[in-house]
C-alpha positions in Angstrom: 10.4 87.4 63.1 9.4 83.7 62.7 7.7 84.3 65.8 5.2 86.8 64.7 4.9 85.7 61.1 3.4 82.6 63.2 1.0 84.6 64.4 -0.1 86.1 61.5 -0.5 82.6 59.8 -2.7 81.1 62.9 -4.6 84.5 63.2 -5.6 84.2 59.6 -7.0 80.7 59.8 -8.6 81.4 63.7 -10.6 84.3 62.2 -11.8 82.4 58.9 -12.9 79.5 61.2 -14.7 81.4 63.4 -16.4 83.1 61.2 -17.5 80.1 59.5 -19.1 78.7 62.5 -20.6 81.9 63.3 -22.5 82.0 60.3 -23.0 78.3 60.0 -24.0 77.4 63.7 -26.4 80.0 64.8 -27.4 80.2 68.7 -27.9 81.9 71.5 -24.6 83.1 72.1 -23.5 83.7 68.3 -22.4 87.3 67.4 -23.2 87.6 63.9 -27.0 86.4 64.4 -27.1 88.6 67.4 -26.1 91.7 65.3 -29.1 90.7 63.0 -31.5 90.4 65.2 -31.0 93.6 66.7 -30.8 95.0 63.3 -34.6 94.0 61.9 -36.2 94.8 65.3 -35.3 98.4 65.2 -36.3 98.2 61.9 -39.4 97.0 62.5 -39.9 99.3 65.2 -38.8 102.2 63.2 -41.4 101.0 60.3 -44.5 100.4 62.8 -43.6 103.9 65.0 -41.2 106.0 62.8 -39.9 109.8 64.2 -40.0 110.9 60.9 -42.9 109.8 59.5 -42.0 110.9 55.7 -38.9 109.0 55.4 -38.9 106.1 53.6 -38.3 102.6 54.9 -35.8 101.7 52.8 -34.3 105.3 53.4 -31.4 106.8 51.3 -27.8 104.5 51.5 -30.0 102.0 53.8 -28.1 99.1 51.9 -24.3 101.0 52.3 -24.9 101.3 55.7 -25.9 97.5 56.4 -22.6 96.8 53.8 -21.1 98.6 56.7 -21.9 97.3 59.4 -20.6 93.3 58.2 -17.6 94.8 56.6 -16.7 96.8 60.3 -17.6 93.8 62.3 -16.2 90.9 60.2 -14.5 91.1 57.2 -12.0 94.0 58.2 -10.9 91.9 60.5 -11.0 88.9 58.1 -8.8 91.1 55.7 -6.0 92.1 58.4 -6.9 94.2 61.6 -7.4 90.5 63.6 -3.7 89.5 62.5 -2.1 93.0 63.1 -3.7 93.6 66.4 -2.6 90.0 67.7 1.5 91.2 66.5 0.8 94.4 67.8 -0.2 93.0 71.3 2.5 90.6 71.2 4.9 92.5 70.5 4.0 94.9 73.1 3.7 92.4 75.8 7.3 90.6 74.9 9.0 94.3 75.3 7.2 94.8 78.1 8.4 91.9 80.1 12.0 93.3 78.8 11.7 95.8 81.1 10.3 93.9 83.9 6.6 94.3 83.3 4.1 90.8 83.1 1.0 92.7 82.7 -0.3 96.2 82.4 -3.1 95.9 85.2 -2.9 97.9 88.4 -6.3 96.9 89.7 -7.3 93.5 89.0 -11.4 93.3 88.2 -11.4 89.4 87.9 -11.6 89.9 92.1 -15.0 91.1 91.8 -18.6 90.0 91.0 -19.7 89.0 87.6 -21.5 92.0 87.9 -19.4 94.5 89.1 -17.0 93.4 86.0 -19.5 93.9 83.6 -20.3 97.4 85.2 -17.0 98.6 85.1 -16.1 97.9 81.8 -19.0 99.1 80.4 -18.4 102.8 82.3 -14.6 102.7 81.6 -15.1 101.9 78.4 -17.7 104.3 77.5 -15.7 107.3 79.4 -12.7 106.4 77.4 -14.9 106.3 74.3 -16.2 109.4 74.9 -12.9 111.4 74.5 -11.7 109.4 71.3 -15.0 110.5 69.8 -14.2 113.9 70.9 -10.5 113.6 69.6 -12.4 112.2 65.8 -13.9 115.9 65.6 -11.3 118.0 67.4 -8.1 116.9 65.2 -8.2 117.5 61.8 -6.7 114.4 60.0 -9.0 112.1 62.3 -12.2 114.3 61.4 -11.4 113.3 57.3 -12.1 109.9 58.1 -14.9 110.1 60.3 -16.4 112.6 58.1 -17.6 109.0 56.5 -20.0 108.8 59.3 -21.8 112.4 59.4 -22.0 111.9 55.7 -25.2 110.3 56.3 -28.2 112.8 55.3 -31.2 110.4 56.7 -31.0 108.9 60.0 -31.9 105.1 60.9 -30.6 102.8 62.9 -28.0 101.5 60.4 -26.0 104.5 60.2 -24.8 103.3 63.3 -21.9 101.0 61.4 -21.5 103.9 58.9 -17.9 104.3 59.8 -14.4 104.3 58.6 -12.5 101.3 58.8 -10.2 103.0 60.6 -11.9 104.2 63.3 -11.5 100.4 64.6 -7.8 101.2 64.9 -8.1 104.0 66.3 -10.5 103.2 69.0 -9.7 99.8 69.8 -6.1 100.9 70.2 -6.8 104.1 72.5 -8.9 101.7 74.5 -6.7 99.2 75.2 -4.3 100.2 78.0 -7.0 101.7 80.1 -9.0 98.3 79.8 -5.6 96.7 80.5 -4.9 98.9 83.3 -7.8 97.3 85.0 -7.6 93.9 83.8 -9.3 93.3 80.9 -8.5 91.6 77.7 -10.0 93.7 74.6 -12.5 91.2 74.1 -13.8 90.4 77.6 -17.8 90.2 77.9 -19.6 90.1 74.8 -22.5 91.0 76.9 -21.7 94.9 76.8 -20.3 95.0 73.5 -24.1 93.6 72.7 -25.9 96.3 74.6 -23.6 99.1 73.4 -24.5 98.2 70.0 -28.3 97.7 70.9 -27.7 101.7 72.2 -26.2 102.8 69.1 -28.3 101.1 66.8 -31.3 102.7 69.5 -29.6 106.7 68.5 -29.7 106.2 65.5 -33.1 104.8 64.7 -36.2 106.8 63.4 -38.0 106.9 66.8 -39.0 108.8 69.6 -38.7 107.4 73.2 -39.4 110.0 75.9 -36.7 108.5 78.4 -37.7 111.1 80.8 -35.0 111.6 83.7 -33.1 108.9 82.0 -32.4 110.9 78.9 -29.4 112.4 81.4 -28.1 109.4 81.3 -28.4 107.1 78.3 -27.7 108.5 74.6 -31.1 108.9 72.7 -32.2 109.7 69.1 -33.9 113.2 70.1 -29.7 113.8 71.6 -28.0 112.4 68.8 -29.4 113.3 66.1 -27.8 116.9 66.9 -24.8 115.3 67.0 -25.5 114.7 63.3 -26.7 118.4 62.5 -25.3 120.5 59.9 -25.5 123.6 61.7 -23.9 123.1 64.9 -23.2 126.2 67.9 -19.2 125.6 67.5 -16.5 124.0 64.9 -16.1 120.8 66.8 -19.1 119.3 67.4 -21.6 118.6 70.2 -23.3 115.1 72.1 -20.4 113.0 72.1 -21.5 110.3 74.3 -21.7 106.9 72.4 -23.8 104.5 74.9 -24.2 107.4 77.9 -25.6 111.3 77.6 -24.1 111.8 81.1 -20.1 112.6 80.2 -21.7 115.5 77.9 -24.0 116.8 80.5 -20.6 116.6 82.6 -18.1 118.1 80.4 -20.8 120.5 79.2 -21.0 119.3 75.6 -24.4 118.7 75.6 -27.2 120.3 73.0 -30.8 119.6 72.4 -31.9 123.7 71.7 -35.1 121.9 70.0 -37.0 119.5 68.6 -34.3 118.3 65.9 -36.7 115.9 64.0 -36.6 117.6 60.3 -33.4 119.1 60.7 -30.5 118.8 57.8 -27.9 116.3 58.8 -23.9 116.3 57.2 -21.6 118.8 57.4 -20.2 121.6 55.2 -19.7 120.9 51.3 -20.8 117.1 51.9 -22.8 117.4 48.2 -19.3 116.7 47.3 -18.2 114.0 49.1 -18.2 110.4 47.8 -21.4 108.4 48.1 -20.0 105.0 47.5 -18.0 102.7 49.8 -14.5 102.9 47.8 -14.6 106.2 47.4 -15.0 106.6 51.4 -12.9 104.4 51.7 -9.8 106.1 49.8 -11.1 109.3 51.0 -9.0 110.8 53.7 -5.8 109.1 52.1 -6.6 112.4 49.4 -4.8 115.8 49.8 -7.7 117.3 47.9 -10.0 117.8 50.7 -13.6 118.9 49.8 -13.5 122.5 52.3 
């Protein structure tokens, strides 16, 4: 128990001291800058060639969603999920070599390029992805919290980190033994976990890129934003894909009937969900659910 209290103690201080010199020693290769700078240049591009020409630039929650996305990224792991996951995978690991088991991979990627690596995390990862996201709609007590994220009623590129803080849990643990499995530590390559966010911040912007061909392969905001719609052609959802459109045009879960640029985004009785972050927060923890 020492052991992992340990842990705990040195995962505590190795967060706050990174994130320190994160936001103290900006570079090249530092995270939190990166995520602004991605941030104001789809919102520049969204002011200079908005979709949806109507919406305003500062459009409704714009400032929850950006409280979002450093709360997701940084200070939920400040608070405890950096600490927890490190016990978690520690404790997993020491039982595992109990049994007779050193590590998890069955296919070791560290053998390949640079660029193969990156090209197989980034498909594994996205694949796996695909089917939590599917799992979030399909099973009732996940859909409460990630209700928080269709509760968004105008699309921009922030509503990208409007998301339970759960949802980390959920996919970061789902994700890990198939990343394992193949040799991969849950924070290999920063480089993908870059351009997925690029992507996501990209479907949910106010824009319109004709992707032509490409659209069958790469997420867009003329896909998603049906992802988003109220109306939908079944209970569960459609356009799962987070980074790629192809696993949808695959598992035949894609939908684009029309053009969905003025169409009404949430879901069922959402006038009655809460509009602040607490009380999304605390939400699905409620047995009085709003259907």
């Amino acid at each position: 128990m020492e052991k992992y209290w340990e842990i705990v103690l040195k995962s505590y201080k190795g967060y706050f001291n990174y994130l320190v010199h994160e936001i103290t020693t900006p570079s090249w290769h530092n995270y939190f800058y990166w995520l602004i700078g991605v941030s104001l240049l789809f919102w520049l591009i969204e002011i200079a060639r908005p979709w949806r020409k109507n919406q305003p630039i500062v459009r409704k929650d714009f400032w929850l969603d950006a409280f979002y996305m450093f709360f997701n990224f940084f200070l939920f792991s400040l608070i405890g999920y950096n600490a927890l996951s490190n016990v978690v995978v520690t404790f997993l690991n020491d039982n595992l070599k109990k049994i007779g088991i050193d590590n998890l991979a069955i296919f070791n990627v560290a053998e390949l390029s640079v660029f193969w690596q990156l090209f197989i995390l980034f498909v594994v990862r996205d694949f796996v992805q695909y089917f939590i996201h599917r799992l979030l709609h399909y099973h009732p007590f996940l859909w409460n919290f990630h209700k928080v994220h269709h509760s968004v009623k105008q699309m921009g590129f922030a509503a990208q980190m409007r998301y339970h803080w759960m949802e980390n849990v959920v996919y970061r643990s789902l994700q890990y033994v198939p990343l394992a499995l193949i040799g991969f530590g849950i924070q290999d390559y920063i480089i993908v976990y870059l351009f997925a966010f690029a992507v996501g911040h990209f479907n949910h912007a106010n824009v319109k890129v004709p992707l032509g061909p490409l659209k069958y392969v790469f997420n867009n905001p003329q896909m998603h934003i049906w992802h988003h719609a109220k109306e939908l052609p079944n209970r569960y959802g459609v356009n799962f894909g987070l980074t790629l459109s192809i696993w949808d045009y695959i598992f035949k879960t894609d939908y684009i009937p029309e053009d969905g640029r003025d169409i009404d985004l949430g879901f069922e009785h959402d006038e009655k969900f809460p509009s602040d972050f607490l009380g999304q927060a605390v939400y699905p923890l409620n047995k009085k659910d709003v259907e």
